[in-house]
Phi, psi and omega in degrees: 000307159328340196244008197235333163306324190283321194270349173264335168304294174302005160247309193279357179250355193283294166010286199266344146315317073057270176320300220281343190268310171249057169268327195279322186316129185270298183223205184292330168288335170278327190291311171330290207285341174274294192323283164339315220271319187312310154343296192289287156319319197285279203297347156268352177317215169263120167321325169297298179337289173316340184286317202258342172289316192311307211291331186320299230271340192277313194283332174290353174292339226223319164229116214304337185304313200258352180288334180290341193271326184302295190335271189314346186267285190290355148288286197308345166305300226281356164289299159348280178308314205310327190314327194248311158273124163356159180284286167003302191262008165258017177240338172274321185273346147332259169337305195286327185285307234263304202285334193256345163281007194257312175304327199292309178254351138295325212298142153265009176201106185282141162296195193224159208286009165297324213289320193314329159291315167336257162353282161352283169309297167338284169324290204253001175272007182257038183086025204241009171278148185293127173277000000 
């Protein structure tokens, strides 16, 4: 039970790290760039962290209980983004921060933040912004 309390305080905090990055952006180019930034953040952040979200995400392969807590932790990201973005295209950028903050922060040599824009733009530069 302790180990299942630990992991939802930590899915209820992914989030709001989420939240704190994009409440501010005035538009898509500034939304691009909270995103980038968020990336960044995450993947310099604390190693422990970065530990227990992969075990979150290892123990939801395995159990519904904790498959339920990722879900909901990445609906409410995915809330966040939609603000700035299409539902689509915040479920692609969902999926793009968790892959390249996971690369980002293994790398011995992290890519720098252009590629991370780079990316990014790719997403969101086909139309995919929230009217």
């Amino acid at each position: 039970m302790e180990t299942f309390l630990c992991s939802q305080a930590l899915a209820e905090a992914g989030p709001v790290v989420v939240f704190a990055r994009l409440s501010a952006p005035a538009d898509a180019d500034q939304a691009q760039q909270a995103v980038a930034d968020l990336v960044h953040t995450l993947s310099e952040g604390s190693q422990r962290d970065l530990v227990l979200t992969q075990e979150l995400y290892a123990l939801a392969a395995r159990q519904p209980a904790y498959r339920e807590l990722t879900h909901e932790w990445m609906r409410r990201s995915r809330v966040h983004l939609e603000k700035h973005f299409d539902p689509d295209t915040a479920r692609q950028l969902d999926a793009l921060i968790e892959g390249l903050t996971l690369h980002r922060a293994l790398a011995r040599e992290p890519h720098d933040r252009t590629l991370a824009l780079e990316a990014i733009a790719g997403i969101t530069d086909t139309g995919g912004r929230a009217p």
